[in-house]
DRENLUM-334116 format. One record per residue: y, x, z of N, C-alpha, C in turn; residue number from 1. Coordinates in Angstrom, 2 decimals. Example, Ala and Ser with C-alpha at 12.3 -4.5 7.8 and 13.67 -1.06 7.14 Angstrom:
BEGIN
      n.yy      n.xx      n.zz     ca.yy     ca.xx     ca.zz      c.yy      c.xx      c.zz   resi
     -5.69     13.19      7.80     -4.50     12.30      7.80     -3.30     13.20      7.80      1
     -2.25     12.85      7.08     -1.06     13.67      7.14      0.03     12.90      7.87      2
//
This chain:
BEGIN
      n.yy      n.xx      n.zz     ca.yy     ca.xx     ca.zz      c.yy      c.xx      c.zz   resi
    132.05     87.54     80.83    132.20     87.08     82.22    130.84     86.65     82.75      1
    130.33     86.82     83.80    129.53     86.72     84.35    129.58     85.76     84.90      2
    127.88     84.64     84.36    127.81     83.27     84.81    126.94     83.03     85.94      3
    127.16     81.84     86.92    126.47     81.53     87.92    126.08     80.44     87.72      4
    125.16     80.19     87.35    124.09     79.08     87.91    124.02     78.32     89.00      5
    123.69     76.78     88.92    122.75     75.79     89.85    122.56     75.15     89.49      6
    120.78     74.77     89.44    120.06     73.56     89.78    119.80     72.72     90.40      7
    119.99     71.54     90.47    119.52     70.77     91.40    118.69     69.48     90.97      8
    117.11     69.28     91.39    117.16     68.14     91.24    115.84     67.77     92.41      9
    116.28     66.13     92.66    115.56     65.90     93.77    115.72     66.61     95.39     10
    115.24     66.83     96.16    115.40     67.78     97.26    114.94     68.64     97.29     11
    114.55     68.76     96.48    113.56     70.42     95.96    113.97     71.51     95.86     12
    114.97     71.71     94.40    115.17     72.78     93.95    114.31     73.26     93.36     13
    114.86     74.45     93.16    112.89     74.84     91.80    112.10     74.95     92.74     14
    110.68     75.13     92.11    109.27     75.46     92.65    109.63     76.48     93.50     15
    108.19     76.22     94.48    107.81     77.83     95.15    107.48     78.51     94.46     16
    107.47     79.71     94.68    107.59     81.28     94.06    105.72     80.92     94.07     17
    105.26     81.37     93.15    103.66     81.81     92.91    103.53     83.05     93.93     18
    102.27     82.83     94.81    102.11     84.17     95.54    101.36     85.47     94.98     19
    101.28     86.37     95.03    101.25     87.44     93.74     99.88     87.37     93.83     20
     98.71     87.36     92.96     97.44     87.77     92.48     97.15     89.09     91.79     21
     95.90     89.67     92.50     95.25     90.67     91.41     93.83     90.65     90.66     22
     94.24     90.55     89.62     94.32     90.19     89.05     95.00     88.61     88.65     23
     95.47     87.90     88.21     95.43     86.22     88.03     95.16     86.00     87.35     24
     93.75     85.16     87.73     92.53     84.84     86.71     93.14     83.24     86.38     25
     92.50     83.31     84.65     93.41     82.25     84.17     92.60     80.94     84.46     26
     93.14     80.04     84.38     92.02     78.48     84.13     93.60     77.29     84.50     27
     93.22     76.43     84.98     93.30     74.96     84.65     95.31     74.94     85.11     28
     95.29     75.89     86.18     96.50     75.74     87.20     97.71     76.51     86.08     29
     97.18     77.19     85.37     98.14     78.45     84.96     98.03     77.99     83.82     30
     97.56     76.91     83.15     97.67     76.48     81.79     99.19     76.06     81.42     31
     99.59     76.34     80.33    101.14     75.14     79.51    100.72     73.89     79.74     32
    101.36     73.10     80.25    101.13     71.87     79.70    100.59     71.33     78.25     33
    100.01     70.66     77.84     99.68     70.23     76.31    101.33     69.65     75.59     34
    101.70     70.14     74.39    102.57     70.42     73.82    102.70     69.10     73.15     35
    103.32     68.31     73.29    104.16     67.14     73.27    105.08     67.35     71.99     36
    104.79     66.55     70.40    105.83     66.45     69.60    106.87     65.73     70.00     37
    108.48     66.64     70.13    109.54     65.87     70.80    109.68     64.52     70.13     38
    109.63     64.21     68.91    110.42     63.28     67.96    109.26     61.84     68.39     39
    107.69     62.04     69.78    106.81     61.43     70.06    107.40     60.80     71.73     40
    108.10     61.69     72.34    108.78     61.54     73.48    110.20     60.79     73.44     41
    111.06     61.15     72.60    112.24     60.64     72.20    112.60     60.81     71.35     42
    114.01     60.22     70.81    114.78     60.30     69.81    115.82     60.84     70.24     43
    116.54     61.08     68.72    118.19     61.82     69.73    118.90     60.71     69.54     44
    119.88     60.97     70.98    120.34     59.71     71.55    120.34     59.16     72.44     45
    118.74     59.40     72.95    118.17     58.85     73.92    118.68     58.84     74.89     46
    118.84     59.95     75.49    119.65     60.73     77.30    121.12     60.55     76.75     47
    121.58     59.60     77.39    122.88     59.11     78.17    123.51     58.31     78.90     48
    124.10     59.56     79.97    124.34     59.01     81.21    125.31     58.07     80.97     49
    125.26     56.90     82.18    126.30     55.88     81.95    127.59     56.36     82.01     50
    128.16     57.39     82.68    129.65     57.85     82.54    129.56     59.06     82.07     51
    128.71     59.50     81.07    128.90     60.35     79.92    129.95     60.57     79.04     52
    130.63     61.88     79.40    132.27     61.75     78.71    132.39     63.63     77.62     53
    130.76     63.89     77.43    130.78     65.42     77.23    129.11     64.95     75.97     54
    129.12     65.42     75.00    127.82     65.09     74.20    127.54     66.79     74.22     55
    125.45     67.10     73.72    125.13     68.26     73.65    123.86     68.08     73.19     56
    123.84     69.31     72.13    122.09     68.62     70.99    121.09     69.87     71.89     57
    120.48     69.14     72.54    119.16     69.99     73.19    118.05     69.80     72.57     58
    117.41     71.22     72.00    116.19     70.92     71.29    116.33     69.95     70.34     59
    117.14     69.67     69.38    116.99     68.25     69.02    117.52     67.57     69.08     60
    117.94     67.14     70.18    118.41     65.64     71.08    119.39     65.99     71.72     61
    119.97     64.95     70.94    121.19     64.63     71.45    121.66     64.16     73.19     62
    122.28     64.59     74.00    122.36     64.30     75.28    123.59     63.96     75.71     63
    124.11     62.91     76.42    125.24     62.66     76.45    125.12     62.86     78.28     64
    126.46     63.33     78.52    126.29     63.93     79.76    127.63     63.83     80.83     65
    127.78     63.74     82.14    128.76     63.39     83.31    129.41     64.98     83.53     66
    130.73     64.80     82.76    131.24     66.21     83.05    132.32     66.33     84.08     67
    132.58     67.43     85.38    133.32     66.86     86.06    133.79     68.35     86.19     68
    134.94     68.60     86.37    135.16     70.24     87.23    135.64     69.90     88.41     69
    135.49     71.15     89.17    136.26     71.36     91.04    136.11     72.36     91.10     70
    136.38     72.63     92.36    136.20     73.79     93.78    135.17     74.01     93.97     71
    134.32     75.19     92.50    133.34     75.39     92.96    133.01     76.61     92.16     72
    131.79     77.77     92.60    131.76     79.08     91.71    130.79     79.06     90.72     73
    130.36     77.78     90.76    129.28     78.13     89.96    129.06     76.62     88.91     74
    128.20     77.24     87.70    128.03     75.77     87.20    126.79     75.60     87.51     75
    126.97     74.11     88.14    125.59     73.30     88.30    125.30     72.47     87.43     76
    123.89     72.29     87.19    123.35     71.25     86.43    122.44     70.39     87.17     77
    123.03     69.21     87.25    121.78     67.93     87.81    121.49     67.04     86.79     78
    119.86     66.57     87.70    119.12     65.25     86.81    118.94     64.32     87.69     79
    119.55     63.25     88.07    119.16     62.32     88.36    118.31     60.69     87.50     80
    118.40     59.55     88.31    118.20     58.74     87.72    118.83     57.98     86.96     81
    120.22     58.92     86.64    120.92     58.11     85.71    121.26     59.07     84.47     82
    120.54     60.64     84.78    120.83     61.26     83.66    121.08     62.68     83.66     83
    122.08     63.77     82.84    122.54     64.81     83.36    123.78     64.89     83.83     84
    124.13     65.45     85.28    125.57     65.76     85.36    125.41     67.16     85.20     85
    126.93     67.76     85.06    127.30     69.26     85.24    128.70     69.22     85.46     86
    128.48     70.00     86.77    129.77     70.33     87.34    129.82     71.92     86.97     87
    131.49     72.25     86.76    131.89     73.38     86.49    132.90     73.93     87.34     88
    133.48     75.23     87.49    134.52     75.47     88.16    135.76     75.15     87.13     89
    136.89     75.79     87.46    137.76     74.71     87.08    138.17     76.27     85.72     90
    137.51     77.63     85.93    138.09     78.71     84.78    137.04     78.42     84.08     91
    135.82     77.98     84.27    134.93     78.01     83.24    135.16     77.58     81.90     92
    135.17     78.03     80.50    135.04     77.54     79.43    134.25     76.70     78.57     93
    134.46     75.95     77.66    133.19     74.66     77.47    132.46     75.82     76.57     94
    132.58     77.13     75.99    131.57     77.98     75.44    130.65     78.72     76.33     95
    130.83     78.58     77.73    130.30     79.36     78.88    129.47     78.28     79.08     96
    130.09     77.02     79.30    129.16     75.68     79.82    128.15     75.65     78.72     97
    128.34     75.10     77.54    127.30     74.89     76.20    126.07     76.00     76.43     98
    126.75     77.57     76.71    125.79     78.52     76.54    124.66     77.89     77.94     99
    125.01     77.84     79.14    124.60     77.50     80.07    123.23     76.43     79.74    100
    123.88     75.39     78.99    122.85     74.03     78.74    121.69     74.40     77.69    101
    122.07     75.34     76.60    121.31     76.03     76.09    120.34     76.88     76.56    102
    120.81     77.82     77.05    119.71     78.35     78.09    119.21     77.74     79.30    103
    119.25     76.51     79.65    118.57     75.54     80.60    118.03     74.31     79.94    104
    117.90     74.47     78.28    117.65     73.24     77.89    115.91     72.86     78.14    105
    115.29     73.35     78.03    114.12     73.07     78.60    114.08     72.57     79.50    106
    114.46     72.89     80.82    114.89     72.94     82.48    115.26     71.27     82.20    107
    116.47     71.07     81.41    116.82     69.91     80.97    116.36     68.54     80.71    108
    115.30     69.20     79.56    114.51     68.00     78.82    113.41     67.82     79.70    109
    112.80     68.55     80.69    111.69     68.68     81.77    112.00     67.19     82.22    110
    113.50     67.46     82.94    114.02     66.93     83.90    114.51     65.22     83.97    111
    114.68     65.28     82.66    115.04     64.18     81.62    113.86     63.16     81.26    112
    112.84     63.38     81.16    111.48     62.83     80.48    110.88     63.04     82.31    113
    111.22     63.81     83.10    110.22     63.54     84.58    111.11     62.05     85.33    114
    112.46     62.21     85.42    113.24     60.76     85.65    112.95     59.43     84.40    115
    112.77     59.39     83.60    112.57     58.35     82.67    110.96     57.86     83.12    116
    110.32     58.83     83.55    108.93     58.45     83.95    109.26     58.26     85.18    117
    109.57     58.40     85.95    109.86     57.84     87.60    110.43     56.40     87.37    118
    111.01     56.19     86.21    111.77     55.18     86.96    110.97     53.35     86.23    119
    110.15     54.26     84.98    108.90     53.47     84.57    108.42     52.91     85.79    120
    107.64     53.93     86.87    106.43     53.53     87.50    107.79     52.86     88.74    121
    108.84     53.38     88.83    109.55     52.00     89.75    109.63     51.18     89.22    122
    110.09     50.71     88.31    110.30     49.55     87.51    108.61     48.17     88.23    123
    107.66     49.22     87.76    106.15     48.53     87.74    106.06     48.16     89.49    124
    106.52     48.89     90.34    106.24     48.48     91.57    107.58     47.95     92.02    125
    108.24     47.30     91.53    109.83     46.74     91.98    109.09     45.40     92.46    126
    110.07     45.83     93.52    109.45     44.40     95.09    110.05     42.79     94.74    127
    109.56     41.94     94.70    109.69     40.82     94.48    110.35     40.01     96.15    128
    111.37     39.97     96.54    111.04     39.49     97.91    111.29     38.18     97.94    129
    109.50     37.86     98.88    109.18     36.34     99.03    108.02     36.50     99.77    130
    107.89     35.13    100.54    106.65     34.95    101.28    105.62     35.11    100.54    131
    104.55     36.13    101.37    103.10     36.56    100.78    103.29     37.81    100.05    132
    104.80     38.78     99.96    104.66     39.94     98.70    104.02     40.75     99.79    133
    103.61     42.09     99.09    102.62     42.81     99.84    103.71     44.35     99.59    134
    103.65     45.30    100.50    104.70     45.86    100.99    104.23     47.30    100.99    135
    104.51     48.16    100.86    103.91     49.41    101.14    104.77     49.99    102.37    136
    103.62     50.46    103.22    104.17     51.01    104.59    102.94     52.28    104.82    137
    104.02     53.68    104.81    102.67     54.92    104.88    101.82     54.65    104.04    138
    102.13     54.36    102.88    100.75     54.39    102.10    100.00     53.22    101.74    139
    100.08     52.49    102.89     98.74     51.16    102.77     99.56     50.04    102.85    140
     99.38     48.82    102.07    100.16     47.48    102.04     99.98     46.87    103.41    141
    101.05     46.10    103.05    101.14     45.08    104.61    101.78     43.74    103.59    142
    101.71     42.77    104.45    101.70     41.48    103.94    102.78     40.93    104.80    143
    104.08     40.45    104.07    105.13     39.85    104.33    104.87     38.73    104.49    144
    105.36     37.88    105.50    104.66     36.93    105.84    105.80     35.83    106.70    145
    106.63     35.21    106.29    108.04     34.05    106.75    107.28     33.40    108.04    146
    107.84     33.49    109.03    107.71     32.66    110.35    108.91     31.99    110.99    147
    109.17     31.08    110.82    110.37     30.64    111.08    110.44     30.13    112.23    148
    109.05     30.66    113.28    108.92     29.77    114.84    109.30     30.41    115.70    149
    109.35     32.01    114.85    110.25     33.05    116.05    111.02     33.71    115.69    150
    111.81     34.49    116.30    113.16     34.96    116.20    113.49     36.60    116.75    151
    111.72     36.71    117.55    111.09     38.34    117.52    112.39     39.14    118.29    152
    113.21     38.42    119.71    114.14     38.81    120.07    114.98     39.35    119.46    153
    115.51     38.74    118.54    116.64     39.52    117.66    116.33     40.54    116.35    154
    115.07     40.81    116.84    114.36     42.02    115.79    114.14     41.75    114.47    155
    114.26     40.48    114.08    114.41     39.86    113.04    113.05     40.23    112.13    156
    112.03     40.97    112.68    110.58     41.02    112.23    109.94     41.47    113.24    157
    108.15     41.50    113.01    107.19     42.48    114.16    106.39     42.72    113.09    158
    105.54     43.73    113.31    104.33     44.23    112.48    102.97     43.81    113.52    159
    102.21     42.56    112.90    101.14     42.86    113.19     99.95     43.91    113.12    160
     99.65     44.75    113.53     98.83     45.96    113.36     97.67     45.58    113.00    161
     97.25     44.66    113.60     95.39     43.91    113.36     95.29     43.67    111.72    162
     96.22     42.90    111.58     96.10     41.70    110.63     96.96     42.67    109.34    163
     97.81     43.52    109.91     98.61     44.20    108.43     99.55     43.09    107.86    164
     99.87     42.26    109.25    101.34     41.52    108.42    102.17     42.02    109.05    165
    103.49     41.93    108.22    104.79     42.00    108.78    105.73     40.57    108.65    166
    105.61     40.25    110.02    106.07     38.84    110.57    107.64     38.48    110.46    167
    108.12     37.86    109.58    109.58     38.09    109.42    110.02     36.49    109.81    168
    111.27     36.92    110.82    111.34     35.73    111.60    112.79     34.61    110.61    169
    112.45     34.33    109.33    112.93     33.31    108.39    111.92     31.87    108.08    170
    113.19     31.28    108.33    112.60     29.88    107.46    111.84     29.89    105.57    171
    111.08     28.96    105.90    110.59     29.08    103.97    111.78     29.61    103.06    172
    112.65     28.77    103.42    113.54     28.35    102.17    114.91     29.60    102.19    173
    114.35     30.64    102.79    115.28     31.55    103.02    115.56     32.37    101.29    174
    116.59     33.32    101.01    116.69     33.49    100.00    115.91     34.94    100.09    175
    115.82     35.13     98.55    115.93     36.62     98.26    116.05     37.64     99.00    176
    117.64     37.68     99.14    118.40     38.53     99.45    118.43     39.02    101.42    177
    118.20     37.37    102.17    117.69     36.84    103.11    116.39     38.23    103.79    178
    115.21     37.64    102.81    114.09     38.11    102.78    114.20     39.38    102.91    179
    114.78     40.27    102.18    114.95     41.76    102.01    115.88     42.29    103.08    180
    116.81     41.61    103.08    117.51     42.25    104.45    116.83     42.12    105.87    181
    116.07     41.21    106.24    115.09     41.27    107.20    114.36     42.24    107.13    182
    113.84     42.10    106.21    112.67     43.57    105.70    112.37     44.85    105.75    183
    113.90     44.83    105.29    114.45     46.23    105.20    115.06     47.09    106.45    184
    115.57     45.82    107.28    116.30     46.22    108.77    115.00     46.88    109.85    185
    114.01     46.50    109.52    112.60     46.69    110.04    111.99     47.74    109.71    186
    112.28     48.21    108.44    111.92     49.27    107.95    112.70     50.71    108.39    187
    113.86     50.14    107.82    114.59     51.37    108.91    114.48     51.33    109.92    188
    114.61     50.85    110.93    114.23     51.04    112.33    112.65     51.81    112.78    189
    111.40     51.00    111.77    110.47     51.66    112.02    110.36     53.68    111.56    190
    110.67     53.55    110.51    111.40     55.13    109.62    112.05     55.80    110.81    191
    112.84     55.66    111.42    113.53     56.00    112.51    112.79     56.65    113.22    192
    112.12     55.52    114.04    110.69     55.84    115.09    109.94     57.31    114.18    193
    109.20     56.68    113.32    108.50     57.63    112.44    108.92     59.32    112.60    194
    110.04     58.89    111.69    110.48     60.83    111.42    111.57     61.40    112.64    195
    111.42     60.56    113.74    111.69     61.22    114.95    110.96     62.12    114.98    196
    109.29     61.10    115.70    108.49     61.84    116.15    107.61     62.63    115.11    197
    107.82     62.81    113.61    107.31     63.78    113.11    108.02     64.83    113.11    198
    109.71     65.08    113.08    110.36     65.94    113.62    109.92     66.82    114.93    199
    109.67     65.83    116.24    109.30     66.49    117.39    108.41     67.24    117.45    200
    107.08     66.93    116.66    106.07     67.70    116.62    106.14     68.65    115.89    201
    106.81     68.76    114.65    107.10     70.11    113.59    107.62     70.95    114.44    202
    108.68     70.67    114.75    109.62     71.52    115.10    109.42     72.57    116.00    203
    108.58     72.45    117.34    108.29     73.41    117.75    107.33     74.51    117.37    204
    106.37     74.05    116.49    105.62     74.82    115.71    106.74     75.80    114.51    205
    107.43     75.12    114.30    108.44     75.90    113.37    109.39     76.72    113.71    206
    109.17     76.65    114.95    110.16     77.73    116.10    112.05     77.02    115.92    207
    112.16     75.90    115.58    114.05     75.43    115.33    113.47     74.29    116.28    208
    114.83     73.93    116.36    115.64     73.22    117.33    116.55     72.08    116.24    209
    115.90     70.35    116.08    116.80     69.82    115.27    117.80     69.03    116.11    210
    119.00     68.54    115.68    120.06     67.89    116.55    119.96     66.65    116.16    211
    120.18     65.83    115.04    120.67     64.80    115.26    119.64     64.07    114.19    212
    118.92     63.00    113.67    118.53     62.28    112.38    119.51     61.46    111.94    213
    119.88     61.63    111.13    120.39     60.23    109.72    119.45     60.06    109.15    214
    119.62     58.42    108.46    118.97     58.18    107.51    119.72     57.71    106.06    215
    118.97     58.01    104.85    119.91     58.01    104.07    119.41     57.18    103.04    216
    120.01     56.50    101.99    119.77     55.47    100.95    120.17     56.40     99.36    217
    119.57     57.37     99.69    120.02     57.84     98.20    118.78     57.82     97.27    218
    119.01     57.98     95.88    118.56     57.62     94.90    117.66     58.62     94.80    219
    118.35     60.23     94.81    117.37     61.12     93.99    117.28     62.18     94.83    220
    117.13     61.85     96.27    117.32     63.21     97.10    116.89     62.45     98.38    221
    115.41     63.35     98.87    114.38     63.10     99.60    114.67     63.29    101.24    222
    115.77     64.38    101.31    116.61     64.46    102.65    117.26     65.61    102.55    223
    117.75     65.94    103.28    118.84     67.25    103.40    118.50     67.93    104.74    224
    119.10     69.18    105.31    119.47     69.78    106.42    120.79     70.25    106.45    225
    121.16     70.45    107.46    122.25     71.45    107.78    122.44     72.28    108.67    226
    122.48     73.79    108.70    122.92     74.82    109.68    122.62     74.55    111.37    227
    123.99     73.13    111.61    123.54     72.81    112.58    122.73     72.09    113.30    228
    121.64     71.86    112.26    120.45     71.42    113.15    120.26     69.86    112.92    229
    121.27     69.58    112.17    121.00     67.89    111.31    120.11     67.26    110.21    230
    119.26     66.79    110.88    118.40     66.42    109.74    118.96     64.56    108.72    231
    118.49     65.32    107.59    118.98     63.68    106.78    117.57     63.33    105.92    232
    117.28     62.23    106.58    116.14     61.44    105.62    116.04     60.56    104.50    233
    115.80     60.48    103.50    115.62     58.91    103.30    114.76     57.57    103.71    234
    115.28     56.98    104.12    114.36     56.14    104.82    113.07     55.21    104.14    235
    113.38     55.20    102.73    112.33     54.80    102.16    111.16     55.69    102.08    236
    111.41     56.72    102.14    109.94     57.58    102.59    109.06     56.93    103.68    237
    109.19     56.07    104.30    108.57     55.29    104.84    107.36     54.38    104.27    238
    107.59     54.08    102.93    106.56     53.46    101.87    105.65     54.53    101.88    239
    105.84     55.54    102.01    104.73     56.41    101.57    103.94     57.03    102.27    240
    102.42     57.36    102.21    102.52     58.33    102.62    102.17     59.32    104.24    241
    101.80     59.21    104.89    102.31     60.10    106.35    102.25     61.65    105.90    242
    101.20     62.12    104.93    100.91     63.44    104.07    102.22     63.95    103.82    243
    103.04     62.87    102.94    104.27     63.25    102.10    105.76     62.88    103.10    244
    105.91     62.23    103.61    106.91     62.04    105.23    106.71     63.33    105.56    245
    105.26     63.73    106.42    105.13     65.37    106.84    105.86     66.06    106.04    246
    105.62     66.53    104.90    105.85     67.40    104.01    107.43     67.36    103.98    247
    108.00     66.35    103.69    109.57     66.05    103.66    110.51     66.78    104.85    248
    109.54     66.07    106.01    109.98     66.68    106.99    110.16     68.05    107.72    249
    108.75     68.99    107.19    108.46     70.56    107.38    109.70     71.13    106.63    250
    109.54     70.60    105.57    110.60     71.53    104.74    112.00     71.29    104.74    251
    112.43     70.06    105.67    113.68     69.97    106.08    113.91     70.96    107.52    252
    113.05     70.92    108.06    113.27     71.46    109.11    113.01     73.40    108.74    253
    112.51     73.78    107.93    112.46     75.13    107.70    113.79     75.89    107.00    254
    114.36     74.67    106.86    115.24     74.98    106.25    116.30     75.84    107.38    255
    116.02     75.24    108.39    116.68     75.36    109.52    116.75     77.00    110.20    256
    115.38     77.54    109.15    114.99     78.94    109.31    115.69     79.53    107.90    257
    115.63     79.10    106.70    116.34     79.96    105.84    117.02     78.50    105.30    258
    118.38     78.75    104.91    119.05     77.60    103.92    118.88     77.90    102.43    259
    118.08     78.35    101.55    117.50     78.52    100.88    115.80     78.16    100.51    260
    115.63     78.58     98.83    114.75     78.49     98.27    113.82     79.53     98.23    261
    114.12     80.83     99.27    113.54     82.20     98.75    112.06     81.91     99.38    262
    111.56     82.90     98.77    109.78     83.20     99.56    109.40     83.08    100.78    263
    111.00     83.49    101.77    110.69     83.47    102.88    110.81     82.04    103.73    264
    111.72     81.31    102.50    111.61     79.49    103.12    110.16     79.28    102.89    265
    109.37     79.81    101.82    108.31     79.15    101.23    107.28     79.69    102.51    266
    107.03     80.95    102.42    106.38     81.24    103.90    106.54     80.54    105.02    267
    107.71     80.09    105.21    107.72     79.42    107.05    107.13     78.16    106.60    268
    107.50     77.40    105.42    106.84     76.18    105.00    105.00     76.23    105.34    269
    104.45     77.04    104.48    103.16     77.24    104.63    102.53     77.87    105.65    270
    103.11     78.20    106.40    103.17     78.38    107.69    102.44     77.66    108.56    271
    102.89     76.18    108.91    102.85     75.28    109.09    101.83     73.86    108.50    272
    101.91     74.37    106.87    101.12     73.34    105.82    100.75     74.26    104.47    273
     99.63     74.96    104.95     99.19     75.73    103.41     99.08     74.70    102.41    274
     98.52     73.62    102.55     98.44     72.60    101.26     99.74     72.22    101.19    275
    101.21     72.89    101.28    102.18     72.08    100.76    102.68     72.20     99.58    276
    101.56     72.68     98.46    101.95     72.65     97.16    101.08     71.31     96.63    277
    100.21     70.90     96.96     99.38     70.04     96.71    100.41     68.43     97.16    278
    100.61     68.73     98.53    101.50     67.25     99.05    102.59     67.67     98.14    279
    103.32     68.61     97.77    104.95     68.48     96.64    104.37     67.65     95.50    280
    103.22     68.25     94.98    103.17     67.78     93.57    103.05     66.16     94.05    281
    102.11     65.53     94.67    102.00     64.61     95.00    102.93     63.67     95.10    282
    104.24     63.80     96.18    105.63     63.57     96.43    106.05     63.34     95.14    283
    106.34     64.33     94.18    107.32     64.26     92.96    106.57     63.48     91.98    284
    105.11     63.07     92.00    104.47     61.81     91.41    104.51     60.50     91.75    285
    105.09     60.23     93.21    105.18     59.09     93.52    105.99     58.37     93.12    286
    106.25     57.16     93.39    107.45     56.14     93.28    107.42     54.67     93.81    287
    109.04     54.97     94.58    109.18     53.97     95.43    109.92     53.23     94.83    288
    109.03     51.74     95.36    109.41     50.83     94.96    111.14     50.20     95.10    289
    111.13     49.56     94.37    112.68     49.08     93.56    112.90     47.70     94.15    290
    114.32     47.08     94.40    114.41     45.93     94.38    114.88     45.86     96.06    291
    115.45     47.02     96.55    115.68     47.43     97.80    116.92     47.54     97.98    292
    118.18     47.46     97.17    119.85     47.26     97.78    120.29     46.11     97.09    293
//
């Protein structure tokens, strides 16, 4: 029986297609990675998801994994930050699935060891919220800063631009939780502003027409499109970045030209941003900070 495939991880999907060379002369880009003893990376055991109800020895290692079937033709495999899921259709066999994870186990363990390292360097930048923490906005810190003399018409913060504070209208003795929800209400709103108007400007260069923005709070997925012209962000892309926001945004909106991963999404992309292999890699190195729901 003939199997169907899907990947998913992040908002990506796999890489862009390499554009063809003649010759392709070798050096630094086209190298393997340096070859990593597994038993130096992990143990088996290691990878398992918290509602892991399906085990599978990849390379080695043992993987415990979120098995779910539905209404669907194909088996997918995801990596998030909590691990592997795989969804199946509901005729698929667990010897069709196994074969599947086997022949994606690489794809797997990639995927597995790139989330365990993401969530390191969140861990290291997880936000403390309190008067004086320092904030990442586009890239460059700003300085949180409790004013309890104003009330910023309701806005419940302002960004000083001069000074690089963000003026949050709480008393000292406000909490935690206090602190962050001010913070955060500011943030989205500014995000808003933001990938409006980076939308407005893409878009006509990209020849589409977008309809509506959401913003979204998900974990492992940078934004979405849809058909009709809906764009979905995450709003913490706002920490980062205007390079990598752009980038998020081109390729949501090209999508709008192919709903796919083919050459010809990758063309309208570069289209627009020949360096957008340089801002991806960049993007999928970052990490935003923690300590945000």
């Amino acid at each position: 029986m003939q199997r169907f495939v899907q990947l998913a991880f992040d908002l990506f999907g796999d890489d862009p297609p390499e554009a063809p060379r003649a010759p392709p002369a070798p050096g630094p880009a086209a190298a393997a990675p340096p070859a990593v003893p597994m038993a130096e990376v992990f143990q088996p055991g290691t990878w398992h998801h918290p509602r892991a109800n399906r085990l599978v020895r990849l390379r080695g290692c043992e993987v415990g994994y979120e098995f779910q079937r539905g209404k669907r033709r194909t088996i997918g495999l995801s990596v998030g930050t909590e691990g592997l899921s795989v969804r199946a259709p509901r005729w698929s066999t667990f010897g069709e699935i196994e074969a599947v994870l086997q022949e994606k186990a690489g794809w797997v363990i990639d995927k597995l060891i790139e989330a365990r390292e993401r969530a390191e360097r969140q861990a290291r930048n997880r936000i403390a919220w309190a008067d004086g923490v320092a904030l990442p906005l586009l890239g460059e810190p700003v300085r949180l800063q409790l004013d309890p003399a104003h009330g910023f018409s309701g806005r419940g913060a302002a960004l000083d631009s001069a000074t690089r504070t963000l003026r949050v209208g709480l008393p000292r003795h406000a909490s935690e939780s206090q602190i962050r929800d001010a913070a955060q209400a500011w943030l989205m709103r500014h995000a808003r502003n933001v990938f409006t108007e980076r939308l407005n400007h893409f878009a006509p260069r990209l020849g589409v027409q977008w309809t509506r923005l959401s913003l979204s709070n998900a974990d492992t997925r940078w934004g979405s499109a849809s058909a009709d012209g809906r764009i979905r962000l995450n709003w913490r892309l706002i920490h980062l970045s205007l390079d990598m926001v752009d980038y998020v945004v081109v390729h949501e909106l090209s999508h709008l030209r192919h709903m796919d991963h083919s050459p010809r999404f990758w063309d309208v992309v570069a289209s627009v941003m020949p360096d957008h292999l340089e801002r991806r890699r960049a993007l999928k190195a970052s990490a935003l900070p923690l300590g945000e729901d």
